[in-house]
LUMNUBA-410284 format. One record per residue (C-alpha): residue in three letters; x, y, z. Coordinates in steps of 0.2 Angstrom, whole numbers, always signed. Layout:
BEGIN
<node resn="ALA" px="X" py="Y" pz="Z"/>
...
***
This chain:
BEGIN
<node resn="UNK" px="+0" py="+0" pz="+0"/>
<node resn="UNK" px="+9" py="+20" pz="-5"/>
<node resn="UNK" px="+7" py="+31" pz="+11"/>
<node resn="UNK" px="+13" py="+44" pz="+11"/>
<node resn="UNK" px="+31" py="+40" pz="+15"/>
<node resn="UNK" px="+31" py="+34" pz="-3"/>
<node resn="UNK" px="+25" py="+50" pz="-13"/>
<node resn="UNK" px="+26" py="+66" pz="-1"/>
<node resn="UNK" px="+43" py="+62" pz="+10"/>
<node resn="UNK" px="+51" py="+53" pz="-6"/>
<node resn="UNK" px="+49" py="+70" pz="-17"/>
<node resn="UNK" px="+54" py="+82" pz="+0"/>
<node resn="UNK" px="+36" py="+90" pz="+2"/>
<node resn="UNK" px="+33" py="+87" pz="+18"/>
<node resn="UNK" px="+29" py="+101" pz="+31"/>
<node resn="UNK" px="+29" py="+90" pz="+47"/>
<node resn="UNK" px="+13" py="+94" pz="+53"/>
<node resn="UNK" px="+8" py="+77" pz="+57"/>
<node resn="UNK" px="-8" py="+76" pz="+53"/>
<node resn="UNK" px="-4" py="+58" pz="+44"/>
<node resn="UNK" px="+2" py="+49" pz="+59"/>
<node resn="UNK" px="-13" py="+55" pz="+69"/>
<node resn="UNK" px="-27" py="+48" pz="+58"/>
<node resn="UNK" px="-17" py="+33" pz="+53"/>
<node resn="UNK" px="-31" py="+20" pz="+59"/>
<node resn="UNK" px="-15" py="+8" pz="+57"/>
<node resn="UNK" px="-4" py="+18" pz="+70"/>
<node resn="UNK" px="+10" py="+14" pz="+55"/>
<node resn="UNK" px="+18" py="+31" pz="+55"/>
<node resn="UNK" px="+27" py="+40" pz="+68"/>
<node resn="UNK" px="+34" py="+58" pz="+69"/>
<node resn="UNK" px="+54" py="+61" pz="+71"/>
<node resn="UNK" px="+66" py="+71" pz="+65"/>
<node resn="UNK" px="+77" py="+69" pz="+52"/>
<node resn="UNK" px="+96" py="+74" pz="+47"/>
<node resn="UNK" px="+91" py="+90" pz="+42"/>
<node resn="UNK" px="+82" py="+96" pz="+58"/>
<node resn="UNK" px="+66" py="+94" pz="+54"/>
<node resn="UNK" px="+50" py="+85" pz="+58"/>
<node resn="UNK" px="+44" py="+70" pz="+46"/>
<node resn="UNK" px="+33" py="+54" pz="+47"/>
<node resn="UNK" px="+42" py="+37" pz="+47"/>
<node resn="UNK" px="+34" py="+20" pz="+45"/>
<node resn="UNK" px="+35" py="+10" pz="+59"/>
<node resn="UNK" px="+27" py="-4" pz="+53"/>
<node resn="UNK" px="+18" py="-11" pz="+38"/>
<node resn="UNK" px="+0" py="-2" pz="+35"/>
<node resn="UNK" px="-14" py="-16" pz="+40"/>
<node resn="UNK" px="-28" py="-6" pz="+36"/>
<node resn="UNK" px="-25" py="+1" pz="+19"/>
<node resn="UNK" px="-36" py="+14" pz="+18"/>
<node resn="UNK" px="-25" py="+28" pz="+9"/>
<node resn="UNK" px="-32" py="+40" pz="+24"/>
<node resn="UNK" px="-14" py="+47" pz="+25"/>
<node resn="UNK" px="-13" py="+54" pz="+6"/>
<node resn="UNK" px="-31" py="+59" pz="+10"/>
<node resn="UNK" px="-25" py="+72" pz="+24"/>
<node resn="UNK" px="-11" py="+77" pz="+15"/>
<node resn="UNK" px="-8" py="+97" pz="+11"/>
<node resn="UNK" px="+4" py="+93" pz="-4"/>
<node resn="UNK" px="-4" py="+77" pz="-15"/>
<node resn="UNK" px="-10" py="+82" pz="-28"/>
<node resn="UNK" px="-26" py="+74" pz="-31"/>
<node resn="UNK" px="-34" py="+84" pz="-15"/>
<node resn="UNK" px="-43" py="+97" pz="-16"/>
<node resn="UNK" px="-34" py="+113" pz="-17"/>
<node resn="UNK" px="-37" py="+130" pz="-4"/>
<node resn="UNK" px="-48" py="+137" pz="-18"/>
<node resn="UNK" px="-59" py="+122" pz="-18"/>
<node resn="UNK" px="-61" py="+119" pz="+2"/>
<node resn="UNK" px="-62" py="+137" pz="+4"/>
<node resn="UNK" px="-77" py="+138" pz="-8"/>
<node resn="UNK" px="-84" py="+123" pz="+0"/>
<node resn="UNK" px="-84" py="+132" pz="+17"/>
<node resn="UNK" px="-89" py="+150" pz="+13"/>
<node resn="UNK" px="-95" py="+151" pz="-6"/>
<node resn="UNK" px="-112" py="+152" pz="-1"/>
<node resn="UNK" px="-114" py="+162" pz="+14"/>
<node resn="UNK" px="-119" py="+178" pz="+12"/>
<node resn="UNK" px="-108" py="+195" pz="+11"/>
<node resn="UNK" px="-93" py="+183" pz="+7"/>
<node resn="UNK" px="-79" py="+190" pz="-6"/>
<node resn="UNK" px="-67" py="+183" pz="-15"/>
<node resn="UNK" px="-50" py="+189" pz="-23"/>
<node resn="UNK" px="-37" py="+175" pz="-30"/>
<node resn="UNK" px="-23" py="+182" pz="-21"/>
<node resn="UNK" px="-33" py="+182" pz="-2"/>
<node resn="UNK" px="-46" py="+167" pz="-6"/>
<node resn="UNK" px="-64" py="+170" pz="+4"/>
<node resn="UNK" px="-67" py="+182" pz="+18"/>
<node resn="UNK" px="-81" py="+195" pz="+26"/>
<node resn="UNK" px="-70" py="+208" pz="+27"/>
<node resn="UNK" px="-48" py="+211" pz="+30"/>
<node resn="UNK" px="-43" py="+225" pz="+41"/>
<node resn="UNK" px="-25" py="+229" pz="+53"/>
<node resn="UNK" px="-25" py="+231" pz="+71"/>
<node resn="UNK" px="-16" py="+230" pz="+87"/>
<node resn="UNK" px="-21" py="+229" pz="+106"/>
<node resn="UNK" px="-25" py="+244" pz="+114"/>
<node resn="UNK" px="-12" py="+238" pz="+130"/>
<node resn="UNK" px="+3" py="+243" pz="+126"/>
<node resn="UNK" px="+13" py="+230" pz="+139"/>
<node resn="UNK" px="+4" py="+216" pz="+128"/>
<node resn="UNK" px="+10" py="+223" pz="+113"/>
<node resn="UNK" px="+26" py="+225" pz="+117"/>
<node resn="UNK" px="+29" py="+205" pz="+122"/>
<node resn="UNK" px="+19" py="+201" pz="+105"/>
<node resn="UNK" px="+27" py="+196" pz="+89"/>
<node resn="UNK" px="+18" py="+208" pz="+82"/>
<node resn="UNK" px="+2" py="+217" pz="+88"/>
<node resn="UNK" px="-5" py="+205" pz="+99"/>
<node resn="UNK" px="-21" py="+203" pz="+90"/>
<node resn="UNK" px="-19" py="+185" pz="+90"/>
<node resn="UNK" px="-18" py="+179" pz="+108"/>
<node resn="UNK" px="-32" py="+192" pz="+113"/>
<node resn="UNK" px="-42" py="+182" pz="+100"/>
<node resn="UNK" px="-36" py="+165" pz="+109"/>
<node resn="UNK" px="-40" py="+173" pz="+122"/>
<node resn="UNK" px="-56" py="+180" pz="+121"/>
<node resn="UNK" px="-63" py="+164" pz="+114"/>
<node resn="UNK" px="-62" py="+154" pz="+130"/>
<node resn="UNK" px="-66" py="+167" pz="+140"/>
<node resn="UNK" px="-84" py="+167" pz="+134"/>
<node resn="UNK" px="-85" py="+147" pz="+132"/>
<node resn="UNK" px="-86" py="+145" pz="+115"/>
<node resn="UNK" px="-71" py="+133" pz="+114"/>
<node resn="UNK" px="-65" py="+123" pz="+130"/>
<node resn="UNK" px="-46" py="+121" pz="+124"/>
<node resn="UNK" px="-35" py="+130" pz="+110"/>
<node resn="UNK" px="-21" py="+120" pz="+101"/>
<node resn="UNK" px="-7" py="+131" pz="+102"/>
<node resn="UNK" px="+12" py="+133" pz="+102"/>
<node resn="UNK" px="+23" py="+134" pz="+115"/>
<node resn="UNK" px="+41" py="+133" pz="+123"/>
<node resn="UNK" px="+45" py="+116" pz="+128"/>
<node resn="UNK" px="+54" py="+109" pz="+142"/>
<node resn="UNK" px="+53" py="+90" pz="+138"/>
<node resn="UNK" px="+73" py="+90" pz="+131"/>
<node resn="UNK" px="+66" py="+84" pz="+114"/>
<node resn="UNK" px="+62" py="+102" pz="+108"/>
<node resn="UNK" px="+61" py="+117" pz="+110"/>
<node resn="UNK" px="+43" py="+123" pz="+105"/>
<node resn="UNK" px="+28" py="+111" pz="+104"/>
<node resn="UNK" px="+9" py="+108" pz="+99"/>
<node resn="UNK" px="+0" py="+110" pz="+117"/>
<node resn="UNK" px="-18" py="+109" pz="+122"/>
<node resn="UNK" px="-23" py="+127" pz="+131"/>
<node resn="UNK" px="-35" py="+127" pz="+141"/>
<node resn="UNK" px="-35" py="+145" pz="+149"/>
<node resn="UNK" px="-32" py="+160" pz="+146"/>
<node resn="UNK" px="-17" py="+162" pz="+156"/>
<node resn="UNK" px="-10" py="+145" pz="+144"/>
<node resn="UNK" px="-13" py="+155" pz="+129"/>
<node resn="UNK" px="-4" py="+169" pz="+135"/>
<node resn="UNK" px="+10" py="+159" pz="+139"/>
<node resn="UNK" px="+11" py="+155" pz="+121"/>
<node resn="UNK" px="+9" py="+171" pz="+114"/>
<node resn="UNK" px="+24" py="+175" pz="+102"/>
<node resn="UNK" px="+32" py="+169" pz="+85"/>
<node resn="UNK" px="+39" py="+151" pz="+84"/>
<node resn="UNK" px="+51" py="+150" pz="+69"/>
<node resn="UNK" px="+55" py="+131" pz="+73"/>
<node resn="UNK" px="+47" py="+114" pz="+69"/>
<node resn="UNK" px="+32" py="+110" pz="+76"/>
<node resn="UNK" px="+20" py="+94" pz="+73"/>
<node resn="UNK" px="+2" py="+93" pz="+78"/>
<node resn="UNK" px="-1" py="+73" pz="+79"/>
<node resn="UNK" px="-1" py="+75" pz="+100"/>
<node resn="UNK" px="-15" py="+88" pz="+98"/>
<node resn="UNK" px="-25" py="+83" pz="+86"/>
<node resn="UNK" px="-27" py="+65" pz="+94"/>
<node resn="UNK" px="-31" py="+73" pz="+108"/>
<node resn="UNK" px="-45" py="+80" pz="+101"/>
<node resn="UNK" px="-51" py="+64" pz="+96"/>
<node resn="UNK" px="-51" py="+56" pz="+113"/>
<node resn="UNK" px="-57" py="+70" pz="+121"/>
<node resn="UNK" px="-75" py="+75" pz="+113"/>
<node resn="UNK" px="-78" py="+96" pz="+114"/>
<node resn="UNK" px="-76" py="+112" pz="+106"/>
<node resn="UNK" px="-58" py="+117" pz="+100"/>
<node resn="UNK" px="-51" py="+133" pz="+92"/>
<node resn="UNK" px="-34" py="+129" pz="+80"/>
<node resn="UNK" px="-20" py="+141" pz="+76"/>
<node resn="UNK" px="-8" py="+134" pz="+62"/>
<node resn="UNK" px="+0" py="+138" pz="+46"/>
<node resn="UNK" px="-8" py="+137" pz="+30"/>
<node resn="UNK" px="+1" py="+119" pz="+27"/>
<node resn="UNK" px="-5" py="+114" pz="+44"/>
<node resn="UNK" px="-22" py="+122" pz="+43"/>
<node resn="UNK" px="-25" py="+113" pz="+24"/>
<node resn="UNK" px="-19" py="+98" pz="+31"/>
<node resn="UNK" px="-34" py="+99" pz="+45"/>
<node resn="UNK" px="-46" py="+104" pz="+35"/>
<node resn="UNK" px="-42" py="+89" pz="+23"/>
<node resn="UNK" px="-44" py="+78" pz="+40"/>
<node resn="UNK" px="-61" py="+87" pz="+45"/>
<node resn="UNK" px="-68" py="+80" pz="+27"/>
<node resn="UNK" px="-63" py="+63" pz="+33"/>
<node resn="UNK" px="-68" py="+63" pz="+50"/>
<node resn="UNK" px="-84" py="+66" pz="+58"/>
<node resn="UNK" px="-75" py="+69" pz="+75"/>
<node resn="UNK" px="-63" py="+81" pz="+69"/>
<node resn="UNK" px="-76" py="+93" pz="+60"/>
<node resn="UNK" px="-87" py="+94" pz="+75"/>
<node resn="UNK" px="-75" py="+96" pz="+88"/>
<node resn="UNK" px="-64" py="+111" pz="+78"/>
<node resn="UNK" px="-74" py="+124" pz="+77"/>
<node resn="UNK" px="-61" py="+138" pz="+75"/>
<node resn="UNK" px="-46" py="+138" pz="+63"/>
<node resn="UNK" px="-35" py="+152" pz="+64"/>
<node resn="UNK" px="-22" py="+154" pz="+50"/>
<node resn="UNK" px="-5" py="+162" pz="+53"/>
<node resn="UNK" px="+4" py="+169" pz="+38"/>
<node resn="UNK" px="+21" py="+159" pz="+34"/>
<node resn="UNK" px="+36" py="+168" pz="+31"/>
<node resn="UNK" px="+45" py="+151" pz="+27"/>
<node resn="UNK" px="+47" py="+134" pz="+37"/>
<node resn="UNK" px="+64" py="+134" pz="+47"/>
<node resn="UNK" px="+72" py="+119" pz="+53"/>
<node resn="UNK" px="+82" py="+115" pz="+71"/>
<node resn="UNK" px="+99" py="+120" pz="+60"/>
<node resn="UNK" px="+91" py="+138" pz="+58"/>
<node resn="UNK" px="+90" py="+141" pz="+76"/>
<node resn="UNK" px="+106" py="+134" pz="+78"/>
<node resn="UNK" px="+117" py="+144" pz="+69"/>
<node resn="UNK" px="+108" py="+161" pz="+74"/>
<node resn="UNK" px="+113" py="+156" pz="+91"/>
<node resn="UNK" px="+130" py="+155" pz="+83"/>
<node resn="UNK" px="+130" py="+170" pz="+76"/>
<node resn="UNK" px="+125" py="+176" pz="+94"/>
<node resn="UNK" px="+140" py="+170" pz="+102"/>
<node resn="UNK" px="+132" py="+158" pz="+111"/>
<node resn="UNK" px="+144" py="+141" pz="+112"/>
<node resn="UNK" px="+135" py="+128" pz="+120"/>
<node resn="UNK" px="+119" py="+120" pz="+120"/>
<node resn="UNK" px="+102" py="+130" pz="+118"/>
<node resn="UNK" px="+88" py="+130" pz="+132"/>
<node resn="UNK" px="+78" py="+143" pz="+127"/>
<node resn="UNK" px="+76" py="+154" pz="+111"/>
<node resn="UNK" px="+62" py="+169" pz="+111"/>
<node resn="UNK" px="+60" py="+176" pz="+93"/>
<node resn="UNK" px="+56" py="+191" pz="+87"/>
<node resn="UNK" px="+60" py="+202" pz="+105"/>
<node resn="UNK" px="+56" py="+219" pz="+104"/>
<node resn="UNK" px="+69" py="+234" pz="+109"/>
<node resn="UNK" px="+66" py="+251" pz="+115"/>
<node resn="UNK" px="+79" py="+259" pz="+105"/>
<node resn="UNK" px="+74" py="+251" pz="+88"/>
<node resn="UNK" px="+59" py="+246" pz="+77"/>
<node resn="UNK" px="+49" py="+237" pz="+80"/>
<node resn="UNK" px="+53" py="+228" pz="+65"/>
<node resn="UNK" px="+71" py="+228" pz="+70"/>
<node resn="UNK" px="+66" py="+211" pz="+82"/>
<node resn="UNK" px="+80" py="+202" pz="+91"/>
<node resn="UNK" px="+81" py="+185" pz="+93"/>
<node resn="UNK" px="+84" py="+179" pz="+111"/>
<node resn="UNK" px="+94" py="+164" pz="+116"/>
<node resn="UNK" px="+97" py="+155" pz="+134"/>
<node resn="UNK" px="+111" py="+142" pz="+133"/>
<node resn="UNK" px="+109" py="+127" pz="+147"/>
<node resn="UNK" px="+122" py="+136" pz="+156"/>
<node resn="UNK" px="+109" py="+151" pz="+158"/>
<node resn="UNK" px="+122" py="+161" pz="+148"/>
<node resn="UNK" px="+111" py="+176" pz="+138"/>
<node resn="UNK" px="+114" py="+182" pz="+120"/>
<node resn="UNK" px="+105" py="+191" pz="+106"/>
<node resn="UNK" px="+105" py="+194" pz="+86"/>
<node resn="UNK" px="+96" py="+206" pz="+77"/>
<node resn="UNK" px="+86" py="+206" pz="+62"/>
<node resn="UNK" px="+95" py="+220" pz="+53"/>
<node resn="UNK" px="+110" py="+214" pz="+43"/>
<node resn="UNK" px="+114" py="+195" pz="+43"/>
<node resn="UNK" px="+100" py="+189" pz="+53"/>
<node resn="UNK" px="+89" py="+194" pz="+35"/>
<node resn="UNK" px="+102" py="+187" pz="+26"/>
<node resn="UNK" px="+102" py="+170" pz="+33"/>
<node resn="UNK" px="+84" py="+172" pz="+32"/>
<node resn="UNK" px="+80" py="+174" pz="+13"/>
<node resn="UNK" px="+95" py="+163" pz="+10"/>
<node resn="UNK" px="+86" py="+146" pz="+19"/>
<node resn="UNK" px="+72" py="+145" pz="+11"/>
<node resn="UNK" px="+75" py="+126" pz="+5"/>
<node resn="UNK" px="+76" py="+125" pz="+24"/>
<node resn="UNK" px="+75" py="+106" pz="+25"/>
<node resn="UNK" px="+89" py="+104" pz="+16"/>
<node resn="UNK" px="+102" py="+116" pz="+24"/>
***
């Protein structure tokens, strides 16, 4: 039976999101990282079930249906929706921050996001979010964990530019029945979606999809080298991206890394930090 360790890992499309190896029925996949620092599924054993569920889910077969097609299946016919080729379908775009300026400062960006997370379980309308976070199990350094207050989601709040795999979460979700709100990138977001059209389960449960806007998937090695560039010399524990300064802009970020000696260093985005940037984009293979 082809899974899709024959068709998307064979021609390097995967994204890691794991989506696969949770709605394997078979249990045949597994997530690990590979040689290039980044997140792929790997059979463990022969599939039993031979259902093809894995090419089903997957955000880069061909044969599924594209963002145009699920997005018109979702919102072509409600009412007031628009549609531009560039943007897909939406109610209405806009830009915004939060009005606290202590929250904005510790966001990526304007905060808008984790308000939202916020803000949604604050009023019920999902139980948990499924959301990224720093780690501290020694396997990585960010995960896919399920928030369940506010106080979790704010504790997440802030860019990840690391690999990241959803197959935990989303089982979770399967085990668990209740209202779930998702924040992914578009690969990840296609990818459930794609699942939700397979499975009952998953298209009740995840009520709320927010999409983040990719600036490029970064492997382990990308984080490594920053910290390189840094100074730091030994081992990372901790890496905050995107830090704000006071005496730049905001779009001058920092990175900032903690070394498992609780040494401190720091690279800004101006000058080689945005070179190495544009210059990984085949970042699988660096």
């Amino acid at each position: 039976m082809v899974t899709v360790i024959e068709t998307t890992i064979k021609n390097d499309l995967c994204c890691g999101c794991g989506t696969c190896v949770a709605l394997c029925p078979s249990h045949t996949l597994n997530m690990e990282w590979n040689k290039y620092g980044a997140l792929n599924p790997v059979k463990i054993h022969d599939c039993v079930h031979e259902c093809g569920l894995c090419l089903k889910v997957c955000p880069f077969i061909d044969k599924n249906p594209n963002e145009d097609v699920i997005g018109k299946l979702l919102y072509g016919s409600r009412p007031g929706i628009q549609y531009r080729s560039e943007t897909g379908y939406y109610v209405s775009s806009g830009v915004g921050a939060v009005a606290d300026e202590q929250r904005r400062w510790n966001s990526a960006s304007g905060g808008l996001a984790t308000w939202f997370l916020e803000k949604i379980l604050v009023e019920g309308i999902v139980d948990a979010v499924l959301c990224v976070k720093k780690s501290d199990d020694g396997k990585s350094l960010y995960h896919f964990f399920v928030a369940k207050t506010p106080e979790d989601v704010h504790r997440s709040a802030g860019s990840a530019y690391y690999p990241t795999e959803m197959s935990s979460v989303i089982t979770y979700v399967l085990e668990n029945p209740g209202k779930y709100a998702v924040i992914g990138l578009p690969c990840f977001v296609k990818a459930l979606r794609l699942a939700s059209m397979k499975n009952k389960e998953l298209r009740d449960r995840i009520i709320i999809i927010a999409g983040l806007t990719c600036g490029q998937m970064k492997n382990t090695n990308f984080t490594k080298y920053i910290a390189h560039l840094s100074g730091l010399d030994e081992e990372i524990k901790e890496v905050a991206f995107r830090c704000k300064s006071s005496d730049r802009p905001a779009n001058n970020f920092f990175f900032n890394f903690t070394g498992v000696s609780g040494k401190n260093t720091h690279f800004f985005w101006g000058g080689e930090l945005s070179r190495v940037w544009e210059q990984s984009i085949y970042s699988t293979r660096m």
